[in-house]
N, C-alpha and C positions, 0 to 999 in steps of 0.2 A: 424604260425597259432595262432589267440589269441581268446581266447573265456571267454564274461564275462557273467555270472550265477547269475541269484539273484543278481546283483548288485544294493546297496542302494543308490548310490551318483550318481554324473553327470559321462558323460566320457569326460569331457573336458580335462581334466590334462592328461588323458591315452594317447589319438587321437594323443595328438600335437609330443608324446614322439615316434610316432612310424612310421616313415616318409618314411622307406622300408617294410610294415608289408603288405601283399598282401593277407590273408584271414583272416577275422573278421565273428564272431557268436558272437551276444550278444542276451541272454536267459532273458526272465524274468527280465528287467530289466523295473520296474515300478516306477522309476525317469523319464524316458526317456517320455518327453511330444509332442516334437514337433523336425523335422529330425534338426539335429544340423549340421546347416551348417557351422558354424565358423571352429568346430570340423571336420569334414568332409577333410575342405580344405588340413589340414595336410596330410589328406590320400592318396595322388599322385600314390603309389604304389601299391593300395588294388586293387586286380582281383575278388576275391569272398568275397560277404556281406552275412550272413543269421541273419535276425531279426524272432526271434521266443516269443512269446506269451508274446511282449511287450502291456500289457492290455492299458497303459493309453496314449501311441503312437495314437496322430490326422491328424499329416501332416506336414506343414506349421506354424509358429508360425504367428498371424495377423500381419502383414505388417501395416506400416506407411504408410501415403500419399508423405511423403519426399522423393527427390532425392533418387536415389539406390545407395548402397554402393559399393564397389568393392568386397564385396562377393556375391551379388547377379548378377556382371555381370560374375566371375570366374565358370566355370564347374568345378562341383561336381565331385570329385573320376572319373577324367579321365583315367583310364584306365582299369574300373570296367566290367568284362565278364558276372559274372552268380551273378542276385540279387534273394532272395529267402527270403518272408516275409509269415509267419506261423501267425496265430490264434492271430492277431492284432487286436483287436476285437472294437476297436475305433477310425481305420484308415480309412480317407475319402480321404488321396490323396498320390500319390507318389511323391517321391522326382523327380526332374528333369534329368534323367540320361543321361547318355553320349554317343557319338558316337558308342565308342568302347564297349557296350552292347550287348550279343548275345544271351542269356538267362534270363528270366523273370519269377517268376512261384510266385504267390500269392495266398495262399489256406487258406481259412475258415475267410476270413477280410468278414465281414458279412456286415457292415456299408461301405465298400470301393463304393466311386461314383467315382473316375477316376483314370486314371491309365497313363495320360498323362502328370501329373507335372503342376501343377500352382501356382502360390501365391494368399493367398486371402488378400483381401483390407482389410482396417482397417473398422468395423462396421459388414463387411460382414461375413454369414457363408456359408459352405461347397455349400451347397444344393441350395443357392441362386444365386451362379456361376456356379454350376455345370448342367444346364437347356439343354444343345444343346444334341447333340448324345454322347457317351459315345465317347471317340477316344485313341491308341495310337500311331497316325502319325501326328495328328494337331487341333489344341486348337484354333478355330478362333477368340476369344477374344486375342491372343499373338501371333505372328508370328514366335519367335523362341522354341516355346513349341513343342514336342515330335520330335524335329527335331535328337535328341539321338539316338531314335528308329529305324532310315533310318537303320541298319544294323541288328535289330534286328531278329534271326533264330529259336530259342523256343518261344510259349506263353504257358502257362498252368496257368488257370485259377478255383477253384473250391470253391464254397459258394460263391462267390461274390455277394449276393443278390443285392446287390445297384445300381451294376452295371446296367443299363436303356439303351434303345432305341438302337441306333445303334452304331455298334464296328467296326471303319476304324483301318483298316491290313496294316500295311508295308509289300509292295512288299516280300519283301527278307523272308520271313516266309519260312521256313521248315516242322516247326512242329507247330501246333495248337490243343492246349488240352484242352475244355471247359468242366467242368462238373456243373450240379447244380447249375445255372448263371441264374436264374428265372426269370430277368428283361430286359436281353436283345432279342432284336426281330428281328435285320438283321444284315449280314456281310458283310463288305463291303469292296475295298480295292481303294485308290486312282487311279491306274492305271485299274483296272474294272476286277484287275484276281490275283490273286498270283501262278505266275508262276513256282515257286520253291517249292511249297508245296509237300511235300513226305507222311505227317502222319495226319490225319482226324478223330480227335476221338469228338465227341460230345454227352452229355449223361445228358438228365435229362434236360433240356433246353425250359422248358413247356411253353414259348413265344415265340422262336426263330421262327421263319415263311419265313425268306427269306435268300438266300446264295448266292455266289458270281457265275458270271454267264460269260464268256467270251470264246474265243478260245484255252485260250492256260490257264485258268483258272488250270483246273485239269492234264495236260500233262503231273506232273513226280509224281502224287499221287503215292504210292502202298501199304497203309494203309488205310483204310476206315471205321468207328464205327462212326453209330448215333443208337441212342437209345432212345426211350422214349421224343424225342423231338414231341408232336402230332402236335403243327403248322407247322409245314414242313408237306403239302400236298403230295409233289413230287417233286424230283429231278430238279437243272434245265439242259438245256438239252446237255450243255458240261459233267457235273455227268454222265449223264444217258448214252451218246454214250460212258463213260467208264468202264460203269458195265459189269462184264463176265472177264477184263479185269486188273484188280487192284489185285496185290499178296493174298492180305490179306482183305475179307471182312465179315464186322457184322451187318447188318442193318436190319430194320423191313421190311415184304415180301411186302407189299405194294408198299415199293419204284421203287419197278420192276417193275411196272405198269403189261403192254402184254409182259415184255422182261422176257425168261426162266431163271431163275438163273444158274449158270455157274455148268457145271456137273463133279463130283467129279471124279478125274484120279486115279489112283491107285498107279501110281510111282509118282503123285505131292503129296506129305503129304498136302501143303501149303492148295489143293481143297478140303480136306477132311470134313472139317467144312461144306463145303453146302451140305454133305448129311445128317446132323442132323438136325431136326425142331427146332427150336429154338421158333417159333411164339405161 
């Protein structure tokens, strides 16, 4: 485990020296402008990354119109599990990550517009490329963009105000935890369900209005929290023939439409939550 604090210089010289180092935390580190992919490549062995309240961290350094290098066609920190980026407060893109990614969890990047990896052009800024649906399964300006993500199993998402329009799901989600995401409006996922999804927590989501809707969409839910999303009218209707039904639920009484909310047992503790009002 290597963790740099307050560091005033580059990490160029560190990255290269440490070629088995498999978890990195670097704090406060407001050298750091742009993801340092030279440095990076050294990292072969890194499993867990967490960048925490690097202020002046943007993304991408502007790209050339020139051929690409051979670090731009090498994946990044191939064998990186859980990335974890705190209170980056001038981050508009994530780096490009890898297959072997399982876990993602970006909280409080206030300026963050996507979360799917790109380069931007030389001229170009953030906001000018970033126009489509928000995505992180596929960037249709780039073909092998968020192709990392096909495995990805955690999302946890909170302040991301920047975040806009619509958010494509890799299949393979387990867990999905958006909170305080004000600019996105529907979820969606390539294959039209995420069939592995277990945990459902959405809160504070004052645009969200549309959710994913299919047969086999909600099949192994057993966690279920929406809150204060008001554009979500009501459920759609694979949710709804699972309500009564899901171990664990928090949502506002509305969403039951004519359906009775599930009646609390005495030997399930798990039911005991629907006999307290919450609304």
């Amino acid at each position: 485990v290597l963790v740099l604090q307050n560091f005033k210089s580059g990490i160029t010289e560190l990255c290269s020296c440490f070629v088995h180092l498999q978890d990195l935390s670097v704090w406060r580190c407001h050298a750091l402008l742009h993801w340092p992919e030279k440095e990076f490549e050294g990292l072969v062995s890194l499993r867990k990354l967490v960048i925490h309240q690097c202020e002046n961290l943007t993304g991408y350094a502007q790209a050339s119109t020139e051929p690409s290098t051979s670090s731009e066609k090498s994946q990044l920190l191939p064998r990186l599990e859980l990335l974890v980026i705190r209170k980056c407060e001038s981050l508009v893109e994530v780096f490009n990550v890898p297959a072997s990614l399982r876990v993602m969890e970006i909280l409080y990047c206030k300026k963050l517009e996507s979360i799917s990896g790109r380069r931007l052009l030389q001229g170009q800024s953030a906001s000018s490329i970033h126009q489509g649906p928000s995505s992180i399964a596929e960037v249709s300006s780039s073909p092998s963009s968020g192709v990392g993500v096909e495995n990805l199993e955690t999302l946890k998402l909170v302040e991301c105000h920047s975040l806009t329009g619509v958010l494509r799901l890799p299949s393979s989600l387990k867990v999905l935890d958006i909170d305080s995401c004000s600019g996105l409006t529907s979820l969606e996922s390539h294959s039209g369900e995420l069939p592995s999804l277990e945990y459902l927590y959405l809160w504070s989501c004052n645009k969200l209005s549309s959710l994913l809707d299919g047969p086999r969409a909600y099949s192994y839910l057993q966690s279920l929290y929406i809150k204060n999303c008001p554009g979500i009218k009501a459920f759609p209707t694979s949710l709804q023939q699972r309500l009564g039904s899901i171990q664990e639920e928090y949502t506002d009484a509305h969403y039951y439409g004519n359906k009775p909310r599930p009646i609390p047992i005495l030997l399930k503790p798990k039911t005991w939550k629907c006999a307290i009002r919450r609304d």
